[in-house]
N, C-alpha and C positions, 0 to 999 in steps of 0.2 A: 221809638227811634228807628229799629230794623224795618217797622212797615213800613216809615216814609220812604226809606232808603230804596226799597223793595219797588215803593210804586211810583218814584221816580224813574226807578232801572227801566220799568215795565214802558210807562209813559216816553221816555226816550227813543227805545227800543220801539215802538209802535210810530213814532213819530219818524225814524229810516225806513221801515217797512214802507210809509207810503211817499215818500219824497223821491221816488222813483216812476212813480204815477205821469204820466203824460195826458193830458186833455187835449186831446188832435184839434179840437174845437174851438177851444177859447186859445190854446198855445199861441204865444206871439214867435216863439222860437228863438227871443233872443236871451242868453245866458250868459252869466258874470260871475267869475271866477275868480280864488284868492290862493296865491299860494307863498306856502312858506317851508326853509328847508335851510340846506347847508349847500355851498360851496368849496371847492378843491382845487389846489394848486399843487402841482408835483415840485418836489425840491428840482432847484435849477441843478446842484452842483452834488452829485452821483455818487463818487468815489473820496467821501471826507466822513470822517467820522466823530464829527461836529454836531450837534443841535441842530445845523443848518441845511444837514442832509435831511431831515425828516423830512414830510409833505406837512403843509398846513390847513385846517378848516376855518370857515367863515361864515357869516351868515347871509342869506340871502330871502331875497320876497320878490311875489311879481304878482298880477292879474293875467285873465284873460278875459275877453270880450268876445262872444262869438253870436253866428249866426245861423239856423240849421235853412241849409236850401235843400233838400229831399228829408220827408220825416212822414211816412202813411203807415196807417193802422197794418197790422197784418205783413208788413214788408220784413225782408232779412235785412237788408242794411240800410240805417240812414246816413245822410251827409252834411257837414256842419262845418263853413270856414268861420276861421277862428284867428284874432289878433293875438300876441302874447307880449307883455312886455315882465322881462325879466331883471333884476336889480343885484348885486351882488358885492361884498368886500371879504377879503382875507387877509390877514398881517402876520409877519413870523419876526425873528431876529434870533440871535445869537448873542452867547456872551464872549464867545472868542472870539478877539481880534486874528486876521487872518492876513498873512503876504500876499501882493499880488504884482512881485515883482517881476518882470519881465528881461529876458537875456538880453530882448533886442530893444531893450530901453523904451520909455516911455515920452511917445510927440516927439520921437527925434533925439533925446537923449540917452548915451548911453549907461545904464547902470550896473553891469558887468555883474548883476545876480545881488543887488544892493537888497535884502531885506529889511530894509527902516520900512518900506511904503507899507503900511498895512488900513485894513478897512476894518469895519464891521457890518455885515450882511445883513443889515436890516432894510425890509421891504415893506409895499402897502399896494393893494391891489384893489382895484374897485371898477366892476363891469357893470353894462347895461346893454340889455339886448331887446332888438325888437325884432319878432319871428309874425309871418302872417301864412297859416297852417290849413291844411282842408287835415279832415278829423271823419274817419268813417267806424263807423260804430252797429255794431252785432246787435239790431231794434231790435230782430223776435227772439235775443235770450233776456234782456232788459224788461220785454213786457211780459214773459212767461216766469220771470224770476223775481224781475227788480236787480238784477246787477247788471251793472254799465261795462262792457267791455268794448273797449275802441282801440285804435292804431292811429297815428298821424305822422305828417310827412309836410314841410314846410321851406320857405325862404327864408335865411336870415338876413 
């Protein structure tokens, strides 16, 4: 059981070492991407010492689609525009109901500090974004190495 284990690791491991490999040659240059991760929203309300002050996480996913326009053998940098489209939700709430009454009344009426009005801070947040990126990327440490170091810089 340890060997298969072992020549799995191995086979894995051999199979990142070359998925860095570029063929200048047959390369069409176009690459598809998948991403997935977490989203963040900072508590709206600061100074409470409610559940509803925390920050909340969510989950998120997106692709990207790109395309390299500069990529030659031997070169320091290549350049690669690049689509993104990013997908996202978070939700929080609270179990304390909260006042939110107001001195100078609510639409015109006044409530002279009436605390009956209360809420509960429950929220749902759900983004999409679409970014179109150029993306330059450090070629001769990727072909001397195999590791991908880049920078990008984009439209939302």
């Amino acid at each position: 059981m340890m060997k298969n284990i072992f020549l799995y690791i191995i086979v894995f491991l051999t199979n990142i070492s070359v998925a860095q490999y570029v063929n200048y040659t047959n390369d069409t240059g176009w690459n598809l991407g998948i991403n997935i991760g977490g989203s963040w929203q900072e508590a709206e309300r600061q100074n409470n010492n409610s559940a509803f002050s925390n920050p909340f996480a969510g989950f998120s996913r997106g692709f990207t689609l790109g395309k390299s326009i500069y990529e030659k053998e031997d070169k320091f940098f290549s350049f690669d525009l690049r689509f993104r489209y990013l997908s996202g939700e978070n939700s929080g709430w609270t179990a304390i109901a909260d006042s939110f009454a107001s001195p100078y009344g609510v639409y015109g009426m006044p409530f002279d500090n009436d605390d009956s009005v209360y809420a509960y801070h429950n929220y749902q947040m759900k983004l999409n974004e679409y970014t179109f990126e150029g993306v330059l990327t450090l070629n001769k440490l990727r072909e001397k190495t195999g590791l991908i170091l880049y920078g990008f810089g984009g439209l939302a």
